[in-house]
N, C-alpha and C positions, 0 to 999 in steps of 0.2 A: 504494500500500500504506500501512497505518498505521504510524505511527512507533511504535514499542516504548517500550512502559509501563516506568518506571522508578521504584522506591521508593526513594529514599535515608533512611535511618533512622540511629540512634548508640545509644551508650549513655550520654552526657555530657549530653543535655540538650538541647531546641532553640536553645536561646543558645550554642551551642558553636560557634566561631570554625570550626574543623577540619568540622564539620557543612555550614556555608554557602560555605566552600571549595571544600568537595565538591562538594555539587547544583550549585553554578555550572560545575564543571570538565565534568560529564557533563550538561549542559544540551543539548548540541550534538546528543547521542548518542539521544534520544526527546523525548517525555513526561514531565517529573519531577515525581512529586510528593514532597514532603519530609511522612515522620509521625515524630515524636519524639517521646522522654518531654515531660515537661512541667517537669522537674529530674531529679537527676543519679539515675545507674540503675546506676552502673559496678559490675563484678563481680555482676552478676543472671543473670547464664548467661542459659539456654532459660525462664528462668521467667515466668509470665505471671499469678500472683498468684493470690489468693481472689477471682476476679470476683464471686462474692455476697456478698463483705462488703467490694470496693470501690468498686462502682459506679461504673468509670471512665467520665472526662467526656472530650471532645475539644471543643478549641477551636481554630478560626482562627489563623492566626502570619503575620508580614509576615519575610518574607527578601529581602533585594534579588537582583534578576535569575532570584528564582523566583514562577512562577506562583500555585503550591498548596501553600501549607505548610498542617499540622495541627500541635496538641502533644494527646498523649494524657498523662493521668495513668494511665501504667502504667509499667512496664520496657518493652525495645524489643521485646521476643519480641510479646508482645501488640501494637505497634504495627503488628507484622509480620503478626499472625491477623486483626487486624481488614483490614487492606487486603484478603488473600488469601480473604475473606470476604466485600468488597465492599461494604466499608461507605465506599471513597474513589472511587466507579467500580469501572470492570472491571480482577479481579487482574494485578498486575506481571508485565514477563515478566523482568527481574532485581530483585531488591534489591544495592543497593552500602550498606553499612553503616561509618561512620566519619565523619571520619576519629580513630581514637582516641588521643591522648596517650599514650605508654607503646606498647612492641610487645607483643603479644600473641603468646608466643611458651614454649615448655614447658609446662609444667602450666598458665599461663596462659592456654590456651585451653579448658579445662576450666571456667574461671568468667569468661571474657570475656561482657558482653553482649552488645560490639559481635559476634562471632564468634557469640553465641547467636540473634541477629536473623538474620542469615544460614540459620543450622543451621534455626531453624521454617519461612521459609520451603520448605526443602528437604523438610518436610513433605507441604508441598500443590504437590510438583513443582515448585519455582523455584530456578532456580540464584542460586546469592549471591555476593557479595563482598564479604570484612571486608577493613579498611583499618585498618593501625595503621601509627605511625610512633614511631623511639626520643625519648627525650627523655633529652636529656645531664645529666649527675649525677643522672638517679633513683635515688633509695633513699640516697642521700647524707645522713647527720642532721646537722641544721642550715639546711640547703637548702630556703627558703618553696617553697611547690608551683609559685606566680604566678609566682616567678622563675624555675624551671624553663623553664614554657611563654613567658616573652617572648622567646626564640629558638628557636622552631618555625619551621621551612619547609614551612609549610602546603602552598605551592604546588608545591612537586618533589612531595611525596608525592599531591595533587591530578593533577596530569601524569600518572604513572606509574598511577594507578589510573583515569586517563579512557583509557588506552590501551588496560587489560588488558580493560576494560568493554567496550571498542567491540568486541573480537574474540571477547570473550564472548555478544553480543548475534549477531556476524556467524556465529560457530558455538558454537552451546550446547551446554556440556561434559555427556556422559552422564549419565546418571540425575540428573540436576536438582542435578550438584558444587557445594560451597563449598571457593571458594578464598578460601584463609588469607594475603594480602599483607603484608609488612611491609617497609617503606625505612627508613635512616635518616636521620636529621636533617644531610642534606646537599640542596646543590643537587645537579639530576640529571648535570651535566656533574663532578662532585664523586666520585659512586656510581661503585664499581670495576666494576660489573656487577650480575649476579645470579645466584640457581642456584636449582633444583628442590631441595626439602630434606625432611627428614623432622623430625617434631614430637619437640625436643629434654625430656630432662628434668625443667628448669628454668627460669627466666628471667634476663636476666643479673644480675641483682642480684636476691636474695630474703629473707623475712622470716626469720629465722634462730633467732626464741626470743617466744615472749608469757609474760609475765608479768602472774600479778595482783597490781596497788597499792591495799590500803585507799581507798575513799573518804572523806575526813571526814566528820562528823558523821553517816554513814549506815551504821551496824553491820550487818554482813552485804551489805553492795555495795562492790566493788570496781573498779577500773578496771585495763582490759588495756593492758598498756605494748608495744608490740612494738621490737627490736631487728631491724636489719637484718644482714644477713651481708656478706660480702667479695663483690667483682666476681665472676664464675664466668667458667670460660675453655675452655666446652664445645667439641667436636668442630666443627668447621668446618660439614660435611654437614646439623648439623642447625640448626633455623631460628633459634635464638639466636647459634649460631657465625657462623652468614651475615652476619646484619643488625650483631653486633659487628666482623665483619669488614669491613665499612661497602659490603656488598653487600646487593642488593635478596632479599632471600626470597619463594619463594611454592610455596606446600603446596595438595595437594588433600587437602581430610579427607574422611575416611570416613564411612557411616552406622553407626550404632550398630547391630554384628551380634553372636552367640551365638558363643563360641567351642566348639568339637567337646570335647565330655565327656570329661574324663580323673579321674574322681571314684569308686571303686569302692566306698570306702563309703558316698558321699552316696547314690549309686544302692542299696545293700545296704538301709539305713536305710528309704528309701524305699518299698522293693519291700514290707519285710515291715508297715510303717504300710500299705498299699494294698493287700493282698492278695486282694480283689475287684476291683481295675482289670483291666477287660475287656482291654485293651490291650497286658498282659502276656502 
């Protein structure tokens, strides 16, 4: 039988440390090919640009211990269309997407890339998996970002998502799921466990206030200041509470469906604008 096609994709970038982690940990598990932005994409959600007025380019990439890298100059969504489209060979039968700096966790998965690369594939029927990991004192001010990331444990979180891969590839979860993973920044003999969780609120730490500061010399342009808020100390159950509780999280999200009408004047409105819709 053929080995299962595997896309590993991010939203940070092909030079992204947590990216080449990745493909190497799920190396064992198929075929990998790595397609990446070409630079950083973070907070791009599902989006995949103005393809006619970007004309993105794809270029070759050397990763060690991977066969097939690509860097696309788009977001990761579009690294995700183009594969599923067969522009890298025949489409993936998962995408593993990360591994991202920062969990992606509360509303955070609303404008995650790495989680948006995931979500397109589920498009064209492929189950995903985003990979995030916490990063200790984020959102802390004063704290360089660099110094954040020089104590990442690439590798636990690496481990733990070449597992959930393997059983993902050995049974694929219905309707072509993305599961939403998040460890934190411990080794794996470190992590209290894990649990099923639902998509909390918030994220633990979040932006609390933007302000705009004059620019000098440029009347009428401003720059946006943001302030960060205090730690948050959400419900255990949902995925922020887990992964603060220094348990492994992992959610299956859902597709974007219609919820059942409860609008009596949106419908009243409408009926009598429409008063020839046959359908009434």
């Amino acid at each position: 039988m053929a080995r299962p096609r595997i896309l590993v994709t991010n939203d940070d970038g092909i030079d992204s440390v947590g990216l080449h982690v990745l493909a190497r940990a799920v190396a064992d598990l198929g075929e990998v090919t790595v397609v990446a932005p070409d630079q950083e994409f973070s907070g791009a959600g599902a989006a995949i640009g103005a393809l006619h007025i970007m004309q993105p380019e794809v270029h070759s990439a050397d990763i060690d211990g991977i066969d097939t890298a690509w860097a696309v100059s788009g977001p990761p969504a579009l690294c995700v269309m183009f594969a599923r489209l067969g522009a890298f060979g025949s489409p993936p039968d998962l995408i593993v997407s990360g591994i991202n700096p920062g969990a992606n966790v509360g509303r955070s998965v609303y404008h995650s890339g790495t989680i948006g690369a995931a979500l397109t594939g589920r498009n064209g029927r492929i189950p995903g998996l985003a990979v995030s990991q916490s990063v200790s004192n984020f959102g802390i001010e004063g704290q360089a970002y660099d110094e954040m990331l020089a104590g990442q444990k690439w590798h636990a979180a690496a481990e733990v998502a070449a597992v959930v891969a393997a059983q993902m590839l050995a049974e694929p979860p219905p309707d072509a799921g993305v599961m939403n993973l998040n460890v934190p920044n411990l080794e794996v003999d470190e992590m209290k466990g894990w649990r099923w969780t639902k998509v909390g609120e918030g994220p633990p730490r979040a932006v609390s206030q933007a302000v705009l500061e004059p620019k000098l010399g440029h009347e009428g342009s401003y720059k946006v200041k943001l302030s960060w808020g205090d730690e948050a100390h959400p419900p255990k159950e949902t995925d922020t509470g887990t992964v603060m509780d220094d348990r492994i999280s992992v959610a299956w999200l859902s597709r974007i469906t219609a919820l059942d009408p409860q609008t009596p004047h949106v419908d009243a409105a409408l009926s009598r604008l429409t008063t020839h819709d046959p359908l009434r």
